[in-house]
C-alpha positions as CSV (number, residue, x, y, z in Angstrom):
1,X,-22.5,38.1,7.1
2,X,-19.8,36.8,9.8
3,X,-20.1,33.6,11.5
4,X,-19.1,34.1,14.6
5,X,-20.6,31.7,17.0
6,X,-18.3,30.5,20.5
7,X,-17.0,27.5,20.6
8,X,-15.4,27.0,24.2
9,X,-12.5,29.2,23.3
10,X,-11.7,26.7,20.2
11,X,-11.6,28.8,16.9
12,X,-15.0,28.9,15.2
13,X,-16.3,26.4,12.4
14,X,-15.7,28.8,9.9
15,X,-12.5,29.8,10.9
16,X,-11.7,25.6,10.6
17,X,-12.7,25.9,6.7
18,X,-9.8,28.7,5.8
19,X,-7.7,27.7,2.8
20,X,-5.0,26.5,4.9
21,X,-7.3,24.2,6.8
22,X,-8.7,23.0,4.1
23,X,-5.2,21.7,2.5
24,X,-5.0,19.7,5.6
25,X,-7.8,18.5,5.7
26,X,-6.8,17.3,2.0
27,X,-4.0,15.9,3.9
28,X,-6.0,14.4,6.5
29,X,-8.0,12.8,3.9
30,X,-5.0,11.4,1.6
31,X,-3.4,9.6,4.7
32,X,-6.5,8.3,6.0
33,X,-5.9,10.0,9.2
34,X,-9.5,11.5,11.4
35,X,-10.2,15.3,11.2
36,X,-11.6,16.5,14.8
37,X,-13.7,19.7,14.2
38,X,-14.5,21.8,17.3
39,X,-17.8,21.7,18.5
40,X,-20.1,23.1,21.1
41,X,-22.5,20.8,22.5
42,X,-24.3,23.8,24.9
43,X,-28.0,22.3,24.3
44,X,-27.3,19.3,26.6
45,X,-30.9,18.4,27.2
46,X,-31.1,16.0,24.3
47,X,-27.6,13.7,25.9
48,X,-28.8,10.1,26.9
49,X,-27.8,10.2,30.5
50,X,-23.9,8.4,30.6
51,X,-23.5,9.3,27.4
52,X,-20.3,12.4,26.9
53,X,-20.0,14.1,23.9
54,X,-17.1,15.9,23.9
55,X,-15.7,19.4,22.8
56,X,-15.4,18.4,19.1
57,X,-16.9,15.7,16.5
58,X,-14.8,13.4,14.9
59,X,-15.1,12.4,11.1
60,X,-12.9,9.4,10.2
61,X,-11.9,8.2,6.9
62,X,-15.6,6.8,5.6
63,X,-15.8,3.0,5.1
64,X,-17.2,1.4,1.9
65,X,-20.5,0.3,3.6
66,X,-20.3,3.5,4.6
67,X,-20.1,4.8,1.6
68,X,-22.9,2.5,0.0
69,X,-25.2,3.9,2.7
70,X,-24.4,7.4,1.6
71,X,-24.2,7.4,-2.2
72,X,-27.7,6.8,-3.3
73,X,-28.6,10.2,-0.5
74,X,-26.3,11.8,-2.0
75,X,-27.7,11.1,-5.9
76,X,-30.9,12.2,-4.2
77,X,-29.5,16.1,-4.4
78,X,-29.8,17.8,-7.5
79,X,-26.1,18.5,-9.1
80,X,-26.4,22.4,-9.0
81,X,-27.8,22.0,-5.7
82,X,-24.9,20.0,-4.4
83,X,-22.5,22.8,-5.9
84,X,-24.2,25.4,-3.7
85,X,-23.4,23.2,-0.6
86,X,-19.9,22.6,-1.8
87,X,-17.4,25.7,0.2
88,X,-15.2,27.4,-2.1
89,X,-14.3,30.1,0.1
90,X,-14.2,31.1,3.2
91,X,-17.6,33.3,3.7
92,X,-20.6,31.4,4.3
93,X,-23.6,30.9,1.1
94,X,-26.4,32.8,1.4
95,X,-28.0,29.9,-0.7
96,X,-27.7,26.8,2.3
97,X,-30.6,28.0,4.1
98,X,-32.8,27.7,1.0
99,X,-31.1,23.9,0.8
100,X,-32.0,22.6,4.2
101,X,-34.9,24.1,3.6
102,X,-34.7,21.5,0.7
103,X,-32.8,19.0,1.5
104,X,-32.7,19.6,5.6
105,X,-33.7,15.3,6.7
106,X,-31.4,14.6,3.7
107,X,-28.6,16.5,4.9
108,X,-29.1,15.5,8.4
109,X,-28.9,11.4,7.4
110,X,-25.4,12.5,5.6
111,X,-24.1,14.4,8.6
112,X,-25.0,11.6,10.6
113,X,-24.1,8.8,8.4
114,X,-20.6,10.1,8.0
115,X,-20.2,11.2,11.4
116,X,-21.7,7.5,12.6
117,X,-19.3,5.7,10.1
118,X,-20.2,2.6,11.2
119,X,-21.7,-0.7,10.3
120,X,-24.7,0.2,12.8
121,X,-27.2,2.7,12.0
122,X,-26.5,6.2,13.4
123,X,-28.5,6.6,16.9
124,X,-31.6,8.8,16.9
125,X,-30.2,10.2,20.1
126,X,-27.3,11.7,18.3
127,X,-29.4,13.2,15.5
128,X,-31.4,14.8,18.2
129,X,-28.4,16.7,19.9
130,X,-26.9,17.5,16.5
131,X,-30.2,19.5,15.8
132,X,-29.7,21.0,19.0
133,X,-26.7,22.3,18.7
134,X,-26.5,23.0,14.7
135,X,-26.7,26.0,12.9
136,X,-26.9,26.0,9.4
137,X,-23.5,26.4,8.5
138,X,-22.5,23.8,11.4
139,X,-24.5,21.7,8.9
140,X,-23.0,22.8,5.9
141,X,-18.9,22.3,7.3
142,X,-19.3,18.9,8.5
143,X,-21.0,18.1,5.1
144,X,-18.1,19.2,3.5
145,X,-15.8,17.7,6.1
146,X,-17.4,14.3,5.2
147,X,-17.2,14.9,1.3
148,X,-13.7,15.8,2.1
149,X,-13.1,12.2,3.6
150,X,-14.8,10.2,0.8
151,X,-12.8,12.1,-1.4
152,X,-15.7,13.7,-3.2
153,X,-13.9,17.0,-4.3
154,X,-11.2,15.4,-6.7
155,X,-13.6,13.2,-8.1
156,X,-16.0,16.4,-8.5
157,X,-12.8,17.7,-10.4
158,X,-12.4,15.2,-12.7
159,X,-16.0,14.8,-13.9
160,X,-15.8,18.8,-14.3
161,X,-12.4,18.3,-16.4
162,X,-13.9,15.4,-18.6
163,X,-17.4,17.3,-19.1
164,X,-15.1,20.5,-20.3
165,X,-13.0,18.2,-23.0
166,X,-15.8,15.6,-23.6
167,X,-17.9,16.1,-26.8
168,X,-20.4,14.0,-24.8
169,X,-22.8,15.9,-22.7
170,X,-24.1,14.0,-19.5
171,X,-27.2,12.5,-20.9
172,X,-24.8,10.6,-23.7
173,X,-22.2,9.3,-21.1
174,X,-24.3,7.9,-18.9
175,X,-26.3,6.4,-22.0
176,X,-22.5,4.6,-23.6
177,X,-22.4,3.8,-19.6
178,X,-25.5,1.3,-20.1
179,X,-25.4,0.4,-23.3
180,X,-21.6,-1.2,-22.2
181,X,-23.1,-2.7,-19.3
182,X,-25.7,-4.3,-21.4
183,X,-23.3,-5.8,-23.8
184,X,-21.2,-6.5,-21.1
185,X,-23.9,-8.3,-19.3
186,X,-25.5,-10.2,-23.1
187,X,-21.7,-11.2,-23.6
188,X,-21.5,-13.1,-20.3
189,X,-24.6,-14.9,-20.8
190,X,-23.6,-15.8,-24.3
191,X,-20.4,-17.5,-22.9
């Protein structure tokens, strides 16, 4: 199935996430530079009154408080789940429905946290028109497009790598990971 939603005469979302795009959007993220994905805002009903939204929606590098407000969401999706929502090629999951369908509030707070990027919550106003004006896969590219600016995909790649050489399975990493906190933690109290 072809996306093929109109976005003002700007190429549509999925057409943003080719291969190419998504190198420099790699780019993008590496020299901390925003990534402006177009965007149709046609359900205007839910815009506060002085408030413009543009023709696009801008995602800039995420801040650490921005990032403290997003990882324990994020830890709130299932890790097969989250490689569903993950784009790998260009055609859209059949799968994403059945995860906002899941996940939908979840996925919306994410969206909108990385969007908001800010020390400030998100405004409900915002969540509102971005409902509006969403589809699923609108949903699903800016998801990606914020995993892409906290840098989520190499990290994804080198927990992938160390799970494939490691004779530790999950469960045993994470349990050395607390047993050297807590004899991190006894040997500071013993000093």
């Amino acid at each position: 199935m072809e996306f093929s939603r109109k976005y003002n005469g700007i190429a549509p979302l999925d057409k943003f996430m080719s291969v190419k795009n998504l190198f420099k959007l790699e780019s993008a993220s590496i020299t901390e530079q925003p990534v402006k994905i177009p965007f149709d805002f046609s359900e205007k009903k839910s815009i506060p009154a002085g408030k413009e939204v543009g023709d696009s929606i801008v995602i800039r590098p995420i801040t650490v408080r921005t990032w403290f407000k997003l990882r324990p969401l994020l830890l709130e999706i299932e890790p097969a789940d989250l490689d569903k929502m993950i784009i790998k090629s260009d055609e859209p999951t059949s799968d994403f429905p059945v995860m906002m369908d899941k996940y939908g509030e979840l996925l919306l707070d994410i969206v909108c946290l990385g969007i908001h990027n800010k020390p400030s919550e998100p405004p409900a106003w915002f969540r509102n028109v971005l409902i509006d004006n969403s589809t699923w896969e609108d949903i699903r590219i800016l998801l990606n497009a914020i995993f892409f600016r906290i840098g989520y995909f190499p990290f994804c790649d080198s927990i992938t790598m160390l799970q494939n050489v490691s004779p530790l399975g999950e469960t045993e990493i994470i349990a050395a990971q607390k047993n050297l906190q807590s004899w991190q933690d006894t040997v500071k109290q013993d000093s």
